[in-house]
N, C-alpha and C positions, 0 to 999 in steps of 0.2 A: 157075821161081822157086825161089827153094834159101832153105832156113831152117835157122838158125844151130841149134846144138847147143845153146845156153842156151834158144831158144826153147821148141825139143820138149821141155827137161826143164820148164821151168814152166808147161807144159801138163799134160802129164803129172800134176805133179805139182797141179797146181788140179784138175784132174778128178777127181785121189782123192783131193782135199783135200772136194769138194761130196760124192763118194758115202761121206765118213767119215762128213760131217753130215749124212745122209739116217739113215744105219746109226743112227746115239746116238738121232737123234729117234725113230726107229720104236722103239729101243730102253728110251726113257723112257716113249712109248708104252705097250708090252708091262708096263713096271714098273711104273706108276701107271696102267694103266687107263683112263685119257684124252686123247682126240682131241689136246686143246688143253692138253699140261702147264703154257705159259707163258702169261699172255697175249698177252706181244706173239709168239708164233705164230701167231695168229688174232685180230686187234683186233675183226674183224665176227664171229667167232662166240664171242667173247668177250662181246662186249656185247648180241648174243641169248641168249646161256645168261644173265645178269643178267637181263633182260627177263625168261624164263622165272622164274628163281630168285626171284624178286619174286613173283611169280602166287603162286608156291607158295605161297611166307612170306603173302600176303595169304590164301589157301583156309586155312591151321594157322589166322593172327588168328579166323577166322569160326569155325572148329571150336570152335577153345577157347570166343569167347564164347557158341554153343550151347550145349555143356556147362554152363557158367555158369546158363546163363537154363532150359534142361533140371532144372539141379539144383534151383534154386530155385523153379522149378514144382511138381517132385516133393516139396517141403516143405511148398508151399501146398494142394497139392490132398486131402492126408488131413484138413488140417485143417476146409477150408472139405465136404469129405465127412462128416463127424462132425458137422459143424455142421448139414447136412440133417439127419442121423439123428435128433442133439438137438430142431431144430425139431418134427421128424414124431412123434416123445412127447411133447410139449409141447404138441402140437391136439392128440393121443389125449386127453389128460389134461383138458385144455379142455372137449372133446366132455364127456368121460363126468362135469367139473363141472354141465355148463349140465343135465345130466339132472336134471330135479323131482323124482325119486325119492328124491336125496340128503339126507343133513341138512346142515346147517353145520356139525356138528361131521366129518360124509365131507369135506366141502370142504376144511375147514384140513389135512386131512393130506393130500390130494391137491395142495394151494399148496406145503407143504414141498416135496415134489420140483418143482413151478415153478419156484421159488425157487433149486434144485440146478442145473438144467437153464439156469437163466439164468445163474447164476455159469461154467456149464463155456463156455456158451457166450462170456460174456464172456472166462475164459480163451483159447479156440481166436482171438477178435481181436485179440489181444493178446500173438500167440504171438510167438519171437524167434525169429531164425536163429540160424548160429552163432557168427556174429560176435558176437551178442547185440541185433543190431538187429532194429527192430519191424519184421515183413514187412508191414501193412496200413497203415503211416502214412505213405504217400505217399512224400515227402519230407523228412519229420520220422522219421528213426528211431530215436533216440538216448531217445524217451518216450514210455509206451502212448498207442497209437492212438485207445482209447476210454477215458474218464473211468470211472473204478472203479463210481462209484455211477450216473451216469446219469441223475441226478434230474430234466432237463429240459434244452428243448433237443434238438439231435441228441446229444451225447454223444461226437461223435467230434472228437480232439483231433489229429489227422493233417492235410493236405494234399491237392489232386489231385494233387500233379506225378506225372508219368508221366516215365521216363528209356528212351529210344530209343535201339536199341543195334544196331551195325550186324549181320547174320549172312548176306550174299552185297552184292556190289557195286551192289544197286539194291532191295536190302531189307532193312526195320528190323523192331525186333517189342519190343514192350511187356516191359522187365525187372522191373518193381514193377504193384503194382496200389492204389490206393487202396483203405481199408476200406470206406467209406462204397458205393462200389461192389459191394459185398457184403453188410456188414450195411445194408443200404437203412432208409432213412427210409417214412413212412407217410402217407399224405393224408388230415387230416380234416375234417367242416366244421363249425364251432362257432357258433352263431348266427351263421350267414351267413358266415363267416370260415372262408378255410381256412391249418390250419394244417399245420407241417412236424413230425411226431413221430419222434425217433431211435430206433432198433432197441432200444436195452435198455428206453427210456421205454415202447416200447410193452407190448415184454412184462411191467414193472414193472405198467401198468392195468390188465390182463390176468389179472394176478397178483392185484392189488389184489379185481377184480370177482369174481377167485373164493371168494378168502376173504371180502367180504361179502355173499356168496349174490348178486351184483347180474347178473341174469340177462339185461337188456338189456345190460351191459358187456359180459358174455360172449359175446352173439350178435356186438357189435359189432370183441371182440377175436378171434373165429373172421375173419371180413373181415380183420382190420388181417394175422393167421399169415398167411391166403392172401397177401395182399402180399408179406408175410417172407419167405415160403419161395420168392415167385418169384425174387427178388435171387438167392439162396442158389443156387438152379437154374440162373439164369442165366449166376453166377460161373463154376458147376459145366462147364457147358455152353462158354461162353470158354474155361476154362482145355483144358479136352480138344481145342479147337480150335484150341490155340495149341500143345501135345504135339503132334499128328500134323503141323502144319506145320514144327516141329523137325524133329522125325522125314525127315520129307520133304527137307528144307532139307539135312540133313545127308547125305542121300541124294546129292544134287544137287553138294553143295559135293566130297565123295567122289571122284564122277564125275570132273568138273574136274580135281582133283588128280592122280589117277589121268591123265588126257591130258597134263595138264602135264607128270607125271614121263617119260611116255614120251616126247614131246618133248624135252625135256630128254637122257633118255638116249639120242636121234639123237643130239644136236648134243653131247655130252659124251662118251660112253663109245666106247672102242674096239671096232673089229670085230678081236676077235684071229685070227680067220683069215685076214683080208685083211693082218691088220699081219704075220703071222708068212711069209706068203709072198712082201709086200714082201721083208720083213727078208732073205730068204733068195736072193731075184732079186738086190738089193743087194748080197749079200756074194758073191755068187757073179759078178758084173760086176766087185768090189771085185779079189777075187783074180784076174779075169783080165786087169785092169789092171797090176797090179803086176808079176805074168808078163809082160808085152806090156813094161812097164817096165824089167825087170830086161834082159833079152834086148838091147833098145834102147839099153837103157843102155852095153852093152857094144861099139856099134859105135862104128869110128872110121876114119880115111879109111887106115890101116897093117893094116885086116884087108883093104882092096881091093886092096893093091902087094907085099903077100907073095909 
């Protein structure tokens, strides 16, 4: 079979037409760094690396809102910690009222700092971020949480809502907290009735019994503190248990990212040693084409009848 001279050169030349575009691609390769410079070079591992690049961008969302709910922990927890210390002077002070040793005129200077101790404490409920919103009114944060004076009543002018906030793909965790869930209300029974007493009301009786020497108030406002201070403890206790689950969460979320990325960087990033000894098989096939060409080129059926 015999093949025409236009054949062999459009062979020829298709063959080191494919090994130019083998060279550029390795070659864009080499200059950006990745596998897949275009997408339409790889539709399927084009649309795995988005798969992957997704995962990512969803672990950064979870990070950030960590952070977020991290921060806002670390706001709450000095306060509602100050607010123990406040409480735990407050019985000291109680205690060393209800002593019979005292006169009424010890009592009223010891109410004065009551009285201090309840204002500070009312400030720590009522404290803001820095947006300027109330951290303990629930849903309501744009107004303090608790009513300034407290005369009766709970006193808390806040909300339960709780807002759930995602931080991994199959877990939420509490960004706000109600106040009332910290400064706790108090159970008492009033001829046969029980009633709901809010946190500043109590300590307001409390207050009341010491300045008038009312020494069963005061036994009965040491009971109501103990209540008080367990809210406070409790808070205490949640909020550190909601810290090390961050903590842990972000650990977690980390990890993740970290596989992702290297995932990611199989299916994206070039192996330059493997691309640069293509590169070099290729170009070294390339020129011995063109040689094998040039040569080729030059025959004709007058180099056979000379």
């Amino acid at each position: 079979m015999s093949l025409s001279t236009a054949y062999i050169y459009d062979r020829a030349v298709a063959q080191m037409g494919d090994m130019q575009t083998k060279i550029s691609k390795t070659q864009t390769q080499l200059s950006t760094g990745k596998q897949v410079p275009n997408p339409s070079d790889s539709p399927e591992k084009t649309t795995a690396m988005q798969r992957v690049q997704s995962a990512i961008a969803r672990q950064d969302s979870y990070l950030n809102t960590l952070t977020a709910v991290d921060e806002r922990l670390k706001t709450e927890e000095p306060v509602i910690r100050n607010s123990t210390e406040a409480m735990a002077r407050f019985k000291e002070l109680v205690v060393q009222a209800s002593n019979d040793t005292l006169s009424p005129s010890d009592r009223q200077a010891l109410a004065l700092e009551l009285k201090s101790l309840r204002e500070e404490m009312l400030s720590y409920a009522n404290v803001r971020d820095s947006n300027g919103n109330y951290l303990f009114g629930g849903g309501r944060v744009s107004k303090p949480a608790f009513s300034t004076n407290a005369a009766s009543g709970s006193g808390y002018e806040g909300d339960t809502t709780r807002m759930n906030v995602n931080i991994g793909d199959e877990r939420t965790v509490n960004l706000n907290r109600a106040g009332s869930d910290i400064f706790t209300s108090v159970t008492r029974t009033v001829n046969g009735q029980t009633q709901q007493v809010g946190f500043f009301k109590a300590l307001d009786d409390i207050t009341a019994a010491v300045v008038n020497s009312n020494h069963k108030g005061m036994v009965s406002g040491l009971n109501d503190i103990d209540t008080l201070q367990t809210g406070l403890a409790h808070a205490l206790t949640q909020m550190g248990s909601d810290m090390n689950a961050i903590d842990s969460q972000r650990s977690t979320i980390e990890d993740t990212k970290l596989r992702l990325q290297s995932t990611l960087s199989s299916l994206q990033d070039v192996d330059y040693a493997d691309a640069i000894s293509r590169l070099k098989k290729d170009m070294t096939g390339l020129e011995a084409a063109q040689s094998s060409f040039a040569q080729t080129s030059k025959l004709n059926l007058f180099n056979f009848i000379k």
